[in-house]
Structures are given as C-alpha cells and as structure tokens.
C-alpha positions as CSV (number, residue, x, y, z in Angstrom):
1,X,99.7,68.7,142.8
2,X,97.1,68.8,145.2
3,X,96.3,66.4,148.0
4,X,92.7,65.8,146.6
5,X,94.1,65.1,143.2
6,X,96.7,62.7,145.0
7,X,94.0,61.2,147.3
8,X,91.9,60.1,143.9
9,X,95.2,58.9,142.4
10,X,95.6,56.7,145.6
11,X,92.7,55.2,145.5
12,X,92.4,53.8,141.8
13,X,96.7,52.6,142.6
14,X,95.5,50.8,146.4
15,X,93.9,47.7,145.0
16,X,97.4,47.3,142.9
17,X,99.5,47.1,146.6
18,X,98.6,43.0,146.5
19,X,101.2,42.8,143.7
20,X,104.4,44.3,146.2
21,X,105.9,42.5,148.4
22,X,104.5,43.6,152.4
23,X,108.3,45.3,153.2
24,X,108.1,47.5,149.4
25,X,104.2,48.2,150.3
26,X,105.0,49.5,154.1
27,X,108.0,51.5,152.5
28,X,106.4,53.2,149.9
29,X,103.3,53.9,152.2
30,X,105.0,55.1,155.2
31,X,106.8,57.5,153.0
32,X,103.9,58.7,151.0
33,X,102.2,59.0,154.1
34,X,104.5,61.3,155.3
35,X,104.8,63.0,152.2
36,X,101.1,63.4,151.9
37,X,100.6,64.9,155.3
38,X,103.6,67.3,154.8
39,X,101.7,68.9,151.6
40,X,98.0,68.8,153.1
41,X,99.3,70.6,156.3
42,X,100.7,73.1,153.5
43,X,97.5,73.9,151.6
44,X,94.5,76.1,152.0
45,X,91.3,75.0,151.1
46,X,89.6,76.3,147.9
47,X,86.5,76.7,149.4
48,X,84.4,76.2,152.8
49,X,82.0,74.1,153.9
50,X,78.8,74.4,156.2
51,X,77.0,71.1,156.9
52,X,73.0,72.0,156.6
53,X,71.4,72.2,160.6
54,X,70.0,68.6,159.9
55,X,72.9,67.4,160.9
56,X,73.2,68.8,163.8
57,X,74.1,66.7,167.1
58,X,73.7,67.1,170.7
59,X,76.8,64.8,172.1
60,X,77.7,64.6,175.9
61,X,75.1,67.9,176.2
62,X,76.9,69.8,173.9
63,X,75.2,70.8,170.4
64,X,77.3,70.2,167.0
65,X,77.1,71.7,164.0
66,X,76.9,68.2,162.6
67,X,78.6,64.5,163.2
68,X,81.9,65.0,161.9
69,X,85.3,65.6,163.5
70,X,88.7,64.9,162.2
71,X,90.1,61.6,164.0
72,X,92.3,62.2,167.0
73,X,95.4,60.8,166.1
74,X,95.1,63.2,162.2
75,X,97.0,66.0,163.9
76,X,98.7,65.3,166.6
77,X,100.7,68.2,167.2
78,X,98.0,70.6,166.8
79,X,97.8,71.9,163.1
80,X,95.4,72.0,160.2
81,X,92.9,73.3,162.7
82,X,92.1,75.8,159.4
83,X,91.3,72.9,156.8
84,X,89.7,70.9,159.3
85,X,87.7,73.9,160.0
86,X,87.2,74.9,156.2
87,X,85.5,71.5,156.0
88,X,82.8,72.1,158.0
89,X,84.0,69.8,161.1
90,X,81.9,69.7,164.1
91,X,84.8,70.1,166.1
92,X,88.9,69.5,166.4
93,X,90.6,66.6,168.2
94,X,94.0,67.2,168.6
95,X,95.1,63.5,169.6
96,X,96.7,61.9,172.7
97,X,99.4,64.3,174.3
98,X,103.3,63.1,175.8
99,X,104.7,64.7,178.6
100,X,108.2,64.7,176.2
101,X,108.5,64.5,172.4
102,X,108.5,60.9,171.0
103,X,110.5,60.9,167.5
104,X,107.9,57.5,167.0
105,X,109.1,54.2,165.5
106,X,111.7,53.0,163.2
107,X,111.5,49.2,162.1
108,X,114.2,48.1,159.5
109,X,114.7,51.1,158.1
110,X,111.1,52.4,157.6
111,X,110.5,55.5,159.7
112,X,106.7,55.2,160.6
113,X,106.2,52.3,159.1
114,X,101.6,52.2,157.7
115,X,100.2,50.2,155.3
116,X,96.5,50.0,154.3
117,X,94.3,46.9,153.6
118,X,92.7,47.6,150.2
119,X,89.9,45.1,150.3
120,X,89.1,45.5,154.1
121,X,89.6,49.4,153.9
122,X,91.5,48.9,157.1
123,X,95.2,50.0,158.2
124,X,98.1,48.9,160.4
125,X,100.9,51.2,161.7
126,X,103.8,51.4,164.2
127,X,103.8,55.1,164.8
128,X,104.8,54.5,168.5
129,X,102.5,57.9,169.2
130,X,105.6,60.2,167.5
131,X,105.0,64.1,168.3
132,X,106.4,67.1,169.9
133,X,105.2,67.2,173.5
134,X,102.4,68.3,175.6
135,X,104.4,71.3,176.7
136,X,104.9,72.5,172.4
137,X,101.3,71.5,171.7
138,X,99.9,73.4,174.6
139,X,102.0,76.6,173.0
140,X,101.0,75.7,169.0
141,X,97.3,75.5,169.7
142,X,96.9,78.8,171.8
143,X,96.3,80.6,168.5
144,X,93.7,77.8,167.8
145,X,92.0,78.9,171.1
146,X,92.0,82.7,170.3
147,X,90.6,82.1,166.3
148,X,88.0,79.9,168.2
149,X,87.2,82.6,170.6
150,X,86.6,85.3,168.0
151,X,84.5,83.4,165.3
152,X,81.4,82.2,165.3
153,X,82.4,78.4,165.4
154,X,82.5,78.0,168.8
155,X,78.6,79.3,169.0
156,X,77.7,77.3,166.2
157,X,79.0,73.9,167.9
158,X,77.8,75.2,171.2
159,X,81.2,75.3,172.6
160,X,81.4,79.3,174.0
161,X,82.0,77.9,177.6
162,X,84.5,75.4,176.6
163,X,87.9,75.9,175.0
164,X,90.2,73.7,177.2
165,X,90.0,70.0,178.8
166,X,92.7,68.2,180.1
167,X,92.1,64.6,181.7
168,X,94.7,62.2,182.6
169,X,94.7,58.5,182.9
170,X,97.2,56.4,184.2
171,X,99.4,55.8,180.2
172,X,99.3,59.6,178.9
173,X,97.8,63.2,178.9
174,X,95.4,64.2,176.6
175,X,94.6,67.6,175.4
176,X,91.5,68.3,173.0
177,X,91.1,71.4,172.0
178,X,87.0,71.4,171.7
C-alpha cells in the first residue's frame, strides 16, 4: 500500500485516537510512525511536480522556486532528497546534525515515543534528536550534492554558488544541504 493511500487512511482514523488510552495512542503512533517513514523512504514518486513562477521567493537573497521545503527534522540522516525533490520543494533541510550517532529515546517500552493532537493538529514527541552522525550524514548526502550540481534545480532555486553550509552554536552542528 502506498504512503498516500495510508496518509488518507490516517486522517479519517486520527479523530478516533480520543477513544485509546494516551500509553495505547503513543504506542501505536510511534510505531506507525516509524513504519510509515520506513515505506515513504522506500517509494518513488509517480509523478513530478513544478510549482508555477508565482510562487517564487527571494529568502535571505536567495531566489526559490516557491515557499516550500520539507521541515528540518523530516530527514534527518539525509534521504528522500528524490521525493522531496519530485514534489517540487524549494529546497532540502536535512535537520540538526550530532557529532556521534544518537539511537534517540526509549520511554516505557516505546521506542520514539509521538502522538498527534487531532483537534489542535499539533504533535508531541520524545525523539531525543535519534540519527547517525554528522560524520555518516556528511558521506550519505555527497551524492545529494553531485545530483544537485548536475540538474537544473540548483539554478531554478538560485542556489549554483551554494551547495554546503555548516554553522555551529554552542548545543549541536548543523548541516543543510541547500
């Protein structure tokens, strides 16, 4: 079954999560979560698309092929850069890198432990920021960089100077592949 088919199926079960208890709801989401994200990272998309160039945005003097990008935290270790693309993102965030790989949080037996809200649309987690490294990252997206490179994207988004930026506060590294 495809993610989009399970996506719709999500959303008509959500408003139905009032009638669990919170520890069945957080167990059955965190491992449909992780279910879910294993598949999508599997799948290619059926078809492609290109936002029209009214949506096009100039952010920190850099111009977008529109407004969208996938959230940071989506991918953290660097994949699905080929979806994201397929779907007509402005650009792909990779997430906030670790100098070692977190395994991320375990709380009474629930490995990742999410839920969502269904009547505020919002979400809570414990993730505890779980991916491979900065060091394995670094390596995974290089191929990113070099389909980048070699299409058209990167001159469509305005990106044909950048490809790299690394900037580190005083809790983490990041890495964005832009």
């Amino acid at each position: 079954m495809r993610t989009t088919t399970l996506a719709k199926w999500e959303g008509r079960i959500r408003p139905l999560l009032g009638m669990l208890t919170p520890t069945k709801a957080v167990e059955l989401y965190s491992r449909g979560r992780l279910d879910f994200l294993k598949r999508m990272k599997n799948e290619v998309a059926d078809e492609t698309y290109s936002p029209p160039k009214s949506l096009a945005r100039i952010l920190w003097g850099l111009k977008f092929q529109g407004p969208l990008m996938n959230a940071a935290g989506m991918y953290k270790n660097g994949e699905c850069f080929d979806l994201v693309q397929a779907q007509g993102a402005a650009g792909f965030l990779g997430g906030t890198g670790v100098w070692n790989a977190r395994k991320g949080n375990e709380k009474e037996g629930v490995y990742l432990p999410f839920v969502p809200y269904s009547l505020s649309h919002a979400a809570s987690n414990f993730l505890g920021l779980p991916q491979d490294g900065d060091k394995a990252n670094s390596e995974r997206t290089q191929p990113i960089k070099k389909k980048i490179q070699n299409s058209n994207w990167m001159e469509c988004n305005g990106l044909s100077r950048f490809t790299r930026r690394r900037k580190i506060n005083s809790s983490c590294t990041r890495n964005e592949i832009i």
